[in-house]
Every structure is written in structure tokens, then in C-alpha cells.
N, C-alpha and C positions, 0 to 999 in steps of 0.2 A: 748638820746639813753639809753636804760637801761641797768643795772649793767653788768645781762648775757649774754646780747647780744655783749657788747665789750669781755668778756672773749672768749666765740665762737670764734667770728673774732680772738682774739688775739693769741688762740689756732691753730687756722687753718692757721694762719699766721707764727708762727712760725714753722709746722710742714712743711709747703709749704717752707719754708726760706729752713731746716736744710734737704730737699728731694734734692732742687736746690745744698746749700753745699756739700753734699755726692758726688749728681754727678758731683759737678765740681773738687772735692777731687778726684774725681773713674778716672776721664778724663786726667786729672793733673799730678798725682803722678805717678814717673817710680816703676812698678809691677816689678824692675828688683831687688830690695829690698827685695820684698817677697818672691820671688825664689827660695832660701834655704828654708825658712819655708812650701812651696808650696809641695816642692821636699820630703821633711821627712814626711810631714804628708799621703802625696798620696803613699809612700814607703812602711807605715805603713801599709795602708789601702789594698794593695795591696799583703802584704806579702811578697814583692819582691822588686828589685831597681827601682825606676821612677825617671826623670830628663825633664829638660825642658833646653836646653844645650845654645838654640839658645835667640832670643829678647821674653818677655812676655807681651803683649800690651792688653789695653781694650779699646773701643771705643761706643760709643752709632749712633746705627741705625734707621733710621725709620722702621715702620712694612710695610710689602707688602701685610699683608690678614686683617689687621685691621679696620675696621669704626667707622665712629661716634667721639667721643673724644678721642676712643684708639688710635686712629690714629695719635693721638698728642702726647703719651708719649712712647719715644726712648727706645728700646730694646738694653742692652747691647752684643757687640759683642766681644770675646776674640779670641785674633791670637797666636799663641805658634807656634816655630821654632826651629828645629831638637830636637825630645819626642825621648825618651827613655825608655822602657818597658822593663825590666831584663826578665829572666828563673828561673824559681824557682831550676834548677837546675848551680851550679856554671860553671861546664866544657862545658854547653851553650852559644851560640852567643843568642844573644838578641831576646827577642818576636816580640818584634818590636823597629821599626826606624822611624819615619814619620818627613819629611823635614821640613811640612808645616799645620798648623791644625789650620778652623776658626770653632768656634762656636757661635752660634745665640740662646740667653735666651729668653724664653717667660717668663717673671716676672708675668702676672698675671696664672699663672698656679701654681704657689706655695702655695696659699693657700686650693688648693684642694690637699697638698702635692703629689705635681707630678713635678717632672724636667723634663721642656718638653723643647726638643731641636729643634727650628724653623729649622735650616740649619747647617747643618755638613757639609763642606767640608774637603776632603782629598787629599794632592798633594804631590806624589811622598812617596810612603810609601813604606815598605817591614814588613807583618808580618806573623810569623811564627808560626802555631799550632802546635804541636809535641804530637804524645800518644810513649809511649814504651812499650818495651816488658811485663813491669811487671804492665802494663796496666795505670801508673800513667801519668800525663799528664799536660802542661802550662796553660793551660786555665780558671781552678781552681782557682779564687782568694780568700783571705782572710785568716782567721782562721778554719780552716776545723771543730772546734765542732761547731763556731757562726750558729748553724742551725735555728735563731730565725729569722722568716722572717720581710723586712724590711717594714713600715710602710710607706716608699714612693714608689712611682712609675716613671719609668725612659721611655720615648717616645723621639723620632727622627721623624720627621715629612718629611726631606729633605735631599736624603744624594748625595752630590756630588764626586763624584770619580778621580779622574787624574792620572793616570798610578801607579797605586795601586797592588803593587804583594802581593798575597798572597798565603803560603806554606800550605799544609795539609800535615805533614809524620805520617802513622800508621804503627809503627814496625811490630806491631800482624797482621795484613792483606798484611803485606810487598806493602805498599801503598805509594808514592812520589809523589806528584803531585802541580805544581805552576802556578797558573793564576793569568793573566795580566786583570786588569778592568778601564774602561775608560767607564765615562760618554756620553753619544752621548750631540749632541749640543741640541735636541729641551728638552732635560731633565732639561735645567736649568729653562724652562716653565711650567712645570709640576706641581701641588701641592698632595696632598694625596689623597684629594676628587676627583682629575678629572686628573690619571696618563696615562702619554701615555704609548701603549702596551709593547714598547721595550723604557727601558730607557740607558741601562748597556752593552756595548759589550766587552768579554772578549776571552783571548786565554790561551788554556793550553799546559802543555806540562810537564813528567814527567816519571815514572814507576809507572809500577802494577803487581806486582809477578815477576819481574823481563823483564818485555813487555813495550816497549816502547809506551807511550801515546801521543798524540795531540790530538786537537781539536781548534773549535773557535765557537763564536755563539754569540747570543743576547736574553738580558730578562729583565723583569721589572725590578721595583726597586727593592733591597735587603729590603726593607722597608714589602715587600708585605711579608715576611716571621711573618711578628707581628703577634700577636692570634687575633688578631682582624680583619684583612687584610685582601684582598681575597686572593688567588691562584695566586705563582708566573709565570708568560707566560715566557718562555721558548720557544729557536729554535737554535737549534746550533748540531754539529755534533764532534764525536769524535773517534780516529781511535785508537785502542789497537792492537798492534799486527798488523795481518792481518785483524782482526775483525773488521767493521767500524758500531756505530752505530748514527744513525739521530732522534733527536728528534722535536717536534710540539707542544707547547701546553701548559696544567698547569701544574705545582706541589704545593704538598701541605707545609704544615709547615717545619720547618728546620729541625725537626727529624721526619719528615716523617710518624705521625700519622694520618693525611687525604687523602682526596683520592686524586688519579692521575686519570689524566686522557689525555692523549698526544697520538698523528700518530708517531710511532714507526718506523723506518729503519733500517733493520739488514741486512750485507753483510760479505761476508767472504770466506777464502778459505772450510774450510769444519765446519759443525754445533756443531761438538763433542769439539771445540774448546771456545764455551760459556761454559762452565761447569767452565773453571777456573776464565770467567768472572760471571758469572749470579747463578753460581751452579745449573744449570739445566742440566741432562744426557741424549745427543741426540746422535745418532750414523755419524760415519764418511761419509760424504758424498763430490759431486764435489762441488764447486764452485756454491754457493748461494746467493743470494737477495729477500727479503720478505721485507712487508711494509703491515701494519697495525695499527689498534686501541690497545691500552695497558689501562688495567683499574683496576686498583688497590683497590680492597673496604677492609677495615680493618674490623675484625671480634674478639668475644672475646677470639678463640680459635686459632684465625692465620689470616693471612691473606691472600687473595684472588687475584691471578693477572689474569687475560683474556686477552690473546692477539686474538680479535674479528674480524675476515672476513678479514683475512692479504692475501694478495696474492702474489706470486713471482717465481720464478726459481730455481733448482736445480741443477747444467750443463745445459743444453739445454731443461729441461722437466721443466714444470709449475706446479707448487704449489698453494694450494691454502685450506683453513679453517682456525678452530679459535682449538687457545688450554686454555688449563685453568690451572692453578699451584697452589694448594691451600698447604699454609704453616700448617702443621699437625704433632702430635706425632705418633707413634715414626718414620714417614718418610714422607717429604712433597709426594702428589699427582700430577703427571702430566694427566690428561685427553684431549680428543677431539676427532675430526676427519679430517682427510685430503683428500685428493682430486687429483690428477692429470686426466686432459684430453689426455694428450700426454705424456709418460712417457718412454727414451730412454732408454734401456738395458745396453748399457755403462755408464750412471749415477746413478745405482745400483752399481759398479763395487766396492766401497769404502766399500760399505755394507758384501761384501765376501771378503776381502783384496786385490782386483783389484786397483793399484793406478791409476786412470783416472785423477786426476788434469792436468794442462798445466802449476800450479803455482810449480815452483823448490824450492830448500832450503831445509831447515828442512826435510820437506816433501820426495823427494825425498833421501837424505840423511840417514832416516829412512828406506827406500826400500830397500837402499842399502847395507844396511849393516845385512834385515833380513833374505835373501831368499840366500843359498850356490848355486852355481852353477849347482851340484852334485844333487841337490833335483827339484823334480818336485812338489811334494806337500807341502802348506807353511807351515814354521816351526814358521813363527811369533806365539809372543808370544800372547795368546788372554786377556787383561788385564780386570780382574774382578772387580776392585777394586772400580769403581762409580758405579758400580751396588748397593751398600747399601746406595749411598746417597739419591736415592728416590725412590719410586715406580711408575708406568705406568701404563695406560689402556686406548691405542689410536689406533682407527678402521682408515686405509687406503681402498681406493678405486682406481684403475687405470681405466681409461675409454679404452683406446689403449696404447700399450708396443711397442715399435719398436726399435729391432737390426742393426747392420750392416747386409749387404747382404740382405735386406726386409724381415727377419722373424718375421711374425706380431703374437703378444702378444697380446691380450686382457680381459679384466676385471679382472685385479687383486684384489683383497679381500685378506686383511690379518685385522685379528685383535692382537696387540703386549700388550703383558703384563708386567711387573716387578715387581716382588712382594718379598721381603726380597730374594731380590740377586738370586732369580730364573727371567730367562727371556725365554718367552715361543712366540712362534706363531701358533696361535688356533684358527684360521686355516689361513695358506697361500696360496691362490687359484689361479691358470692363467687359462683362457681359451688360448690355445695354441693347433694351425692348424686343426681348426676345433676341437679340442678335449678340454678333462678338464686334469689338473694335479692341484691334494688336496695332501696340506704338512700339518703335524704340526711338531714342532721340539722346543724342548724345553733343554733350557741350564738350569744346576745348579750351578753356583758360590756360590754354601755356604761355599764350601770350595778349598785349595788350587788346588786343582784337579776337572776340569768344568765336571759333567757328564752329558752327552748327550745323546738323544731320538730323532728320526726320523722314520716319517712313509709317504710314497710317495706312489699312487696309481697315474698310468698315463692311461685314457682312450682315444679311437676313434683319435688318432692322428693320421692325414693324412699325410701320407705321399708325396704325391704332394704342400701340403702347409707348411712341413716341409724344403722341399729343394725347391723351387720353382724354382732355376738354373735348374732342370733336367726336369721340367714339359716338357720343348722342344722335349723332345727324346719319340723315338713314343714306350710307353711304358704304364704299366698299376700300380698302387699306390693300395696299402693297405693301414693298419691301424695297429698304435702300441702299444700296450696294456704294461703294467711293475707294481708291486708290487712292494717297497724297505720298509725293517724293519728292523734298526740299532739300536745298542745301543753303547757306549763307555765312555771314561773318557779319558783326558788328556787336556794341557794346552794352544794344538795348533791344526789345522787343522790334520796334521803330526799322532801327537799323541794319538788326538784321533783315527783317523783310524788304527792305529797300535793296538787298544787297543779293536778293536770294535766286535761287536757279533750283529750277525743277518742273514737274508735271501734276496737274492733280484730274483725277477721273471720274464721273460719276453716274452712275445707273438707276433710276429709280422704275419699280417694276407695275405693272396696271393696277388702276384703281380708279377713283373720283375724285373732281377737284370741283373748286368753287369757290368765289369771293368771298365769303362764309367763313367756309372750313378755311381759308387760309388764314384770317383774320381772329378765327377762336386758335391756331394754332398760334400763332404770333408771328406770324412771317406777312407786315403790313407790307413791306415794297412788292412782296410777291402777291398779293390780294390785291394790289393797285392794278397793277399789270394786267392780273385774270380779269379782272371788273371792269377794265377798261378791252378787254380782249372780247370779251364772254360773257358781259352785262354778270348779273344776281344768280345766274340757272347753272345747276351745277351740270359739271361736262366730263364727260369719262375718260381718262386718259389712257393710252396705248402705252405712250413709255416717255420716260425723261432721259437723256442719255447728254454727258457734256465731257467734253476732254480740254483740257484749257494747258497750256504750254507758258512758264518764269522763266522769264531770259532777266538779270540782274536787277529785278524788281518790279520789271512790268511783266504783267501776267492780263496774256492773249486768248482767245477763245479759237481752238481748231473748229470743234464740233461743240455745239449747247441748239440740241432741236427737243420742240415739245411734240409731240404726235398725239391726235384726237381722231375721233371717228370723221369729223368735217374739216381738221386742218392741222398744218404744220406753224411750227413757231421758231423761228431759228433768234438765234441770240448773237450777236458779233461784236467785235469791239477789245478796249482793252482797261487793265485798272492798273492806273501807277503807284508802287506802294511809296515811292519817294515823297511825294507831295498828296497822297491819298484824295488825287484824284481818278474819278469814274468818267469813262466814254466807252456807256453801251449803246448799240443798236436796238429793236423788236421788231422782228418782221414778221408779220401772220401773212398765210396763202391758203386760199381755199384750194380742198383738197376735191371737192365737187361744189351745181352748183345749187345752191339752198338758198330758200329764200333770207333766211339767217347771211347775213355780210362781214366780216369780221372790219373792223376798224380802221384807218390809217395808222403808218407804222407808229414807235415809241420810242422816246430813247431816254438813258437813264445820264444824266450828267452832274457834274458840281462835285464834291467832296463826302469823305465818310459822314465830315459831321452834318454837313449840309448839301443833302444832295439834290441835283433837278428832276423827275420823272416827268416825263410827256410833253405836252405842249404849254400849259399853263399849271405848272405845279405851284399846288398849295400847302397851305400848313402839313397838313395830313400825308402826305408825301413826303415833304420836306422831314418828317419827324420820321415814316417807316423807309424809308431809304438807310437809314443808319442801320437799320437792322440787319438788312440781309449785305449790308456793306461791310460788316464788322463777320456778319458771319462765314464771306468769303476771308477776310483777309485776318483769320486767328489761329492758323495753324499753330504758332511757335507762341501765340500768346493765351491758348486753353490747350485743355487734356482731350477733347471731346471736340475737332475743327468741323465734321462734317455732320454732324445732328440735325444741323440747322439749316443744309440747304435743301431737301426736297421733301417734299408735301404729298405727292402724288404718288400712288400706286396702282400697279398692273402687273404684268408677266411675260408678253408678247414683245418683246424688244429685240427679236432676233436682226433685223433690219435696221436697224438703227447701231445696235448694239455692233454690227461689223463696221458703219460707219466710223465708227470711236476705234474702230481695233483696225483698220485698213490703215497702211502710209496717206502721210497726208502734207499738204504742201506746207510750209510755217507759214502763222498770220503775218500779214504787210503790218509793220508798224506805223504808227499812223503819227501824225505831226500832234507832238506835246499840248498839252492845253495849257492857257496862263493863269 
């Protein structure tokens, strides 16, 4: 045999010897010797305390994904018992705790300098992340300048979990939050290349701004968060508050630089309630549930979320489009359009300060404590203050609107804007009883004082599809024509009308009236008035026509004359909205003479809640007084101000009708009531 070739052999013999040696040394020797040294140097490296408290064992494994001859050489495996991971802060409970910790070495992955770990498992751990206020945080390790990145590369291939808690607290977002994770059983079959969809079920449960959180669900490996991995699958649901939201689907990297793309589940008592979760400003509404696509595309100016073709309920009415939220300087974008087929009038009710929930608490609690007994108009306060977190431009559509009592609403159009703390509606549209009613009304919250803009034109509303309880009565229906053009400032329904300036106009066209019919409509102070004008017999009207003039919150009557085939009815006087008191006049004159006499005059006084009709007003007055006292004075505080004042219809109003449209002198202000 020649010279070199025993030297080979002899070489490769003693390296084979001294490989056997090592690992029967590595197998052999108690690592409970090392321990201290293990403990200082990993202290070091960490910047912090570390400890290994419990046994420190090594062992050599066969491989599970190996072939060939690798298949023959043992992967060491280390087990380490109750770890100890300090807080870089001293007055901290520990980072972590972990009972039980195996790891699985892939040895030949080192010389590609990569510590690449076959199998991590974890049993029975608690580890705690913490940011603070002054934004510094545990998770940081090392020497804060070492910013020299390291020349290895560090891979987990397999990670096993066993009732693994883990803390997130963010002081700065006042965020608490700890879930429980537990490996499912077919995950210990899984490998990288070929993982099943759900490997990880976990449950949480914490705070968020002080709202108490749960939830529970299931998703891939934590493994899939690697930059190389795909999208972690995700399905689990989580309840904030009242707010519950359900998720479907992927997510991207663990700081959330790629897309998402997941079936979204939002539920809740009202929507204006996501703002503290989502920062998105939507207004108060009933009791909702929506379900949709969510799609999140990152962009280099912001990013982009769509929640696409979601559909759901709002109270009792259906919902349904897509919106878009694009993150932008200097205020994100909310876009889209929505949709209702069937859209209830009482789940509007949140939208004017009407609380329609059935959900108590807070909610409730809130009502109660805004609205004084003494007041008819609310005094809540209207809070401006999410207005400047973002801007809007979302087009509604109503197919059919439907009230209590079947007054059908149809095709509502509204387009809503936001634009630097102005919120406008341009244009709010119904079709309503046969007729049109066009709003626009626009709020300014620029500043501490909202100023307000309203302009209402009501056309061809019928009156037989207005009350449709009276259509019974053998009678004949006009149409109700109205102008309203307000302006004001203040902080509340309340105050701005106390503060308001403008005109409001009204037309009602021939028909029949009667204490009756007024009374199956709902309009009791005005059924007072007839029955006391016109006894029980119904009376035919010629025309209603009223123009009334808001100089800073009192609102004067130019013109309010009733015309009959035997008399005129004129109305004078004025309504203060400061003190929501009423001083009206009723004057009837016979227009020939009949043995029929009409009454001495009326006048309507005292307040919204309680007001006086006539000369000895009783209960029955004193309760329908509110009615048509609320129905004058709701422009800024309903969608729908002039529905409710006329009753009567006809056609022949040319007469009257220039009366209302001639210059005319201003009403004499009359001395205040106390």
C-alpha cells in the first residue's frame, strides 16, 4: 500500500475516532457544570439576566426529513428546565419563564452559517412583551449601538407549542392583552414544506383602552410569519367591548407590511363605537352586523384597506356595499357606496339623537342623564371632536323607507361628505307620499361652536299617503308644498335653534278637514283648534298657506291664514326657541253671514312640553300641544321637518298663495313671556 495512502486512511481514521470521542464526551458529561458558564455568557449577550434554574441535558437524535447517509448521522438535541429571561428593567417580573424547552440542531446547516433549528418545542411558558409610555421596550436585545448586522442566519423549521401564555402590554395604545396557545395534535405531522392550514389554537383575553377583550380561534404555524413563508391562515373571533369582530383568512408578515386579505365580521351595538377600535368615524347607529371581504394593498404613500361587497343589518334594515379607507396626509380617506333595499325609520333614530337600541347600559345611562325633563328639544351635546380624524365621501341609496304606522319612504339619495371638520349632506333626498322632500344641511365643526346651514323644499306630498289611517273617512286629500331656510350656530340640537335665522314657508293645497281626520292623523293641537273652530262636521278647505320669518331664535308668523268656503283663519304671534316658549294668536272671521257662527278667538301659550290652548286648557290639549310644537320646531333636529304640519288639502290657493309671496312688513316682536 503506498506511503499516502495509509496517511489518508490514518487521517480519516483518526478524525472518525476523535468525531465518535466528542459525541460520546457530548452524551456523557453532566452540562450541569456548564451552567454557570452557559448562564453569564447568554446574560451577557442578552443584556439582561438569563438562567437555566432547572436540569441542562444533551442527547443525540435521529433526523426525521433526512436521506441517504444523512440519515445516519444523529442530530443533537438539548432540553433545558425552568429558563429564565430577566426585564431590562429591574422593578420587572421576568420576560419570560418557560418550565420546559427542547431544541433539535441541524449540524449540517452551519457551514452555510445558518443555525437552523429542526424542532422547537415549548411547554408550559409565560412570556411577557411590555412597550411603556416613554415608548422603550423588553424585546430589544443586546447593545443598542452593536448595529453591525450578524453574519449568521437564525431559521426554526418546527415549532411546538403547549399551553404557552403570552403577554402584549402597550402603555401608549393602553393595550393588555394575553393568549393562551396550544399546538393541535395533527401539527406534530406537519413539516414546513407541506403545513396543515390550522396548526396553533389559542385564546385571549385582556384590555383595550380600557374594554374588556376575548376571543379564541385557530392559525397556522407562527413559523408562516418568516419573510420567506407564505401568509399566515388565520380564523378566530374576538369581542371588544360590545364590538365583536370575526376573522377568515391570511395575514401577512408580523409587522404587517404585505397584503391581507381575510372575510371580515363586524357586529355591535352601534358603528361610531369602531373609531376607538379601528380609528375609522362612522355615526351612531342601531344594532349592526356586516360581513365582508377586507383587502389591505400597501402603497408608498399609505396604505389602502377595502372592505368589498360586505353585506348585513342595521336594526332591522339591510345593508349592503363596499367601502375603501385609504391612509393619507394630512387625513386618511373614507370612500364608497351603500345601499339599503328596506330601510326602517326607526333605525335612523341614532342618526338625530333618537336612542332606538334594546341594548341597556352605558347607552342608556347616557340618555339619561342628557335630556332634562323640562326640555323638549335635545340639549345633548353634539361632539365634534372625530370629525378631524378623517375625511369622507360616501353616496347612500335607500330603495323603500318604512315608519311605524306604514308611512312609506322611498328612494332616499343622500351623498355625505367630511372634509377638515366640515360635514355636509349634498343632497339628502326622500321620495315621501307620493312627493319629493331635497335637504342639504351642512355642519361646521372648525370650531368650538357647529355652524349650521339647512335648506328643505317639500313638494306634491299627498296627503292621503301621508296619513293613510284617514284615507277611510269619505273625504278628499290635497297636497303639501313647504320651503325651510335656516341658519345657526351652537353645540346642540337646543342651541342651535335658539340661535337660528331664517324663513320657513308653507302651502297646503284644497281638500277636507275635520276634527276627526285630524285626530286619526295625529296632529291633536291642530284637531283642538278645528273642533273648537268647526265643532265635529267636516269643512272643506280652500288653502293653508303660512310664511313665518327666525330672527336669532324667535320665529314670527308674516302670513298663517286658513281659507274655508265660510271663513278665514289667520294665525299670529311668535315661538321662542330659547326658552321653548309658544305665543300664538287664532283669529276666525266669517267670510259671509251663516247661521253657523264661528267661536271667539284662541291662543295657544305655555311651553313645548306644556303647553296652554284656549281658554281653559285641559289635559288633552296640554298633551296634543306638544305635538304640533315639536313639529314646528325640528328642522335641525329630524330628516323630515315639514310632514307634520299640514293636514289639509285643495288647489285654489292663488290668493293666498301671493299673499305669502308679496313683500310684507316684519312681525312686531312682542314682549318675552316669563
Amino acid at each position: 500500500m503506498p506511503r499516502y495512502v495509509k496517511i489518508i486512511l490514518a487521517g480519516l481514521a483518526a478524525l472518525l475516532l476523535s468525531l465518535i470521542l466528542c459525541v460520546i464526551v457530548i452524551s456523557t458529561v453532566s452540562w450541569e457544570y456548564a451552567k454557570p458558564w452557559i448562564n453569564q455568557q447568554a446574560s451577557t449577550l442578552a443584556n439582561r439576566p438569563v438562567a437555566v434554574n432547572g436540569r441542562l441535558t444533551l442527547r443525540w437524535v435521529k433526523p426525521s426529513n433526512q436521506e441517504g447517509w444523512r440519515s445516519w448521522i444523529p442530530w443533537p438535541e438539548i432540553s433545558a428546565d425552568n429558563i429564565m429571561l430577566g426585564n431590562p428593567w429591574k422593578d420587572a417580573a421576568n420576560m419570560a419563564d418557560i418550565k420546559s424547552l427542547k431544541v433539535v440542531f441541524n449540524p449540517w446547516a452551519l457551514p452555510g452559517h445558518t443555525v437552523q433549528i429542526q424542532n422547537l418545542e415549548v411547554r408550559d411558558g409565560n412570556i411577557s412583551l411590555e412597550k411603556r409610555e416613554d415608548k422603550s421596550n423588553n424585546w430589544t436585545f443586546g447593545k443598542q449601538q452593536d448595529t453591525k448586522p450578524s453574519a449568521w442566519d437564525f431559521e426554526i423549521q418546527h415549532l411546538i407549542l403547549n399551553n404557552v401564555q403570552l403577554r402584549f402590554a402597550d402603555q401608549t395604545r393602553q393595550l393588555d392583552l394575553t393568549a393562551t396557545f396550544n399546538s393541535l395534535r395533527q401539527a406534530s405531522s406537519s413539516t414546513a414544506s407541506n403545513p396543515e392550514p390550522y396548526e396553533v389554537d389559542w385564546v385571549v383575553k385582556g384590555t383595550y383602552q380600557d374594554k374588556a377583550v376575548q376571543g379564541k380561534g385557530r392559525m397556522g404555524t407562527l413559523l408562516s410569519l418568516r419573510a420567506d413563508a407564505a401568509p399566515l391562515r388565520v380564523d378566530g373571533d374576538v369581542r371588544i367591548d360590545s364590538t365583536s369582530i370575526g376573522a377568515t383568512g391570511t395575514l401577512p408578515k408580523l409587522d404587517l407590511s404585505g397584503p391581507l386579505d381575510i372575510q371580515l365580521r363586524l357586529s355591535g351595538d352601534s358603528m361610531h363605537e369602531l373609531y376607538s377600535i379601528l380609528g375609522v368615524v362612522l355615526p351612531t347607529t342601531a344594532p349592526y352586523h356586516t360581513e365582508g371581504r377586507l383587502v389591505r394593498t400597501p402603497g408608498a404613500d399609505g396604505d389602502t384597506w377595502l372592505y368589498e361587497n360586505f353585506k348585513g343589518t342595521v336594526g332591522k334594515s339591510d345593508l349592503a356595499g363596499t367601502l375603501r379607507y385609504q391612509v393619507r396626509k394630512p387625513r386618511p380617506l373614507l370612500t364608497g357606496q351603500l345601499e339599503s333595499k328596506l330601510l326602517r325609520l326607526r333605525d335612523l333614530g341614532p342618526l338625530i339623537g333618537i336612542d332606538t337600541s334594546t341594548v341597556k347600559g352605558k347607552t342608556a345611562r347616557q340618555a339619561a342623564q342628557a335630556q332634562p325633563k323640562n326640555k323638549a328639544l335635545p340639549v345633548k351635546h353634539i361632539d365634534t371632536a372625530r370629525w378631524g380624524a378623517m375625511d369622507a365621501d360616501v353616496k347612500f341609496t335607500g330603495r323603500k323607507i318604512v315608519r311605524d304606522k306604514s308611512l312609506p319612504l322611498d328612494n332616499i339619495s343622500a351623498h355625505v361628505e367630511l372634509n377638515d371638520r366640515v360635514l355636509s349632506f349634498r343632497p339628502l333626498n326622500f321620495g315621501v307620499a307620493g312627493g319629493t322632500l331635497s335637504n342639504t344641511l351642512v355642519l361646521n365643526g372648525q370650531e368650538k361652536t357647529i355652524k349650521a346651514r339647512i335648506k328643505t323644499t317639500a313638494k306634491h306630498l299627498k296627503l292621503k299617503q301621508l296619513f293613510p289611517a284617514a284615507a277611510s273617512m269619505k273625504a278628499s286629500f290635497g297636497e303639501v308644498y313647504g320651503d325651510l331656510s335656516l341658519t345657526g350656530s351652537g353645540t346642540s340640537v337646543a342651541t342651535l335653534l335658539a340661535h337660528a335665522n331664517g324663513q320657513v314657508q308653507l302651502l297646503v293645497s284644497r281638500g277636507t278637514i275635520s276634527k276627526a281626520l285630524l285626530e286619526t292623523a295625529g296632529l291633536n293641537i291642530a284637531n283642538i283648534i278645528i273642533g273648537k273652530l268647526f265643532g265635529d262636521k267636516q269643512v272643506v278647505l280652500n288653502c293653508l298657506a303660512g310664511d313665518f320669518v327666525m330672527t336669532d331664535g324667535l320665529l314670527q308668523t308674516r302670513v298663517f291664514t286658513l281659507e274655508t268656503d265660510d271663513a278665514l283663519v289667520e294665525l299670529t304671534g311668535q315661538i321662542t326657541f330659547a326658552n321653548e316658549r309658544l305665543d300664538l294668536d287664532v283669529k276666525p272671521d266669517n267670510k259671509s253671514l251663516r247661521i253657523f257662527t264661528l267661536r271667539s278667538p284662541l291662543y295657544v301659550k305655555g311651553t313645548f312640553k306644556n303647553p296652554d290652548v284656549g281658554v281653559q286648557a285641559g289635559p288633552l290639549a296640554a298633551r296634543a300641544g306638544a305635538a304640533i310644537a315639536l313639529g314646528l320646531a325640528s328642522p335641525f333636529a329630524a330628516i323630515l321637518p315639514l310632514l307634520n304640519l299640514g293636514t289639509n288639502d285643495s288647489s285654489d290657493c292663488g290668493a293666498l298663495l301671493a299673499q305669502v309671496e308679496k313683500p310684507s312688513k316684519a312681525p312686531q316682536k312682542r314682549p318675552a313671556q316669563k
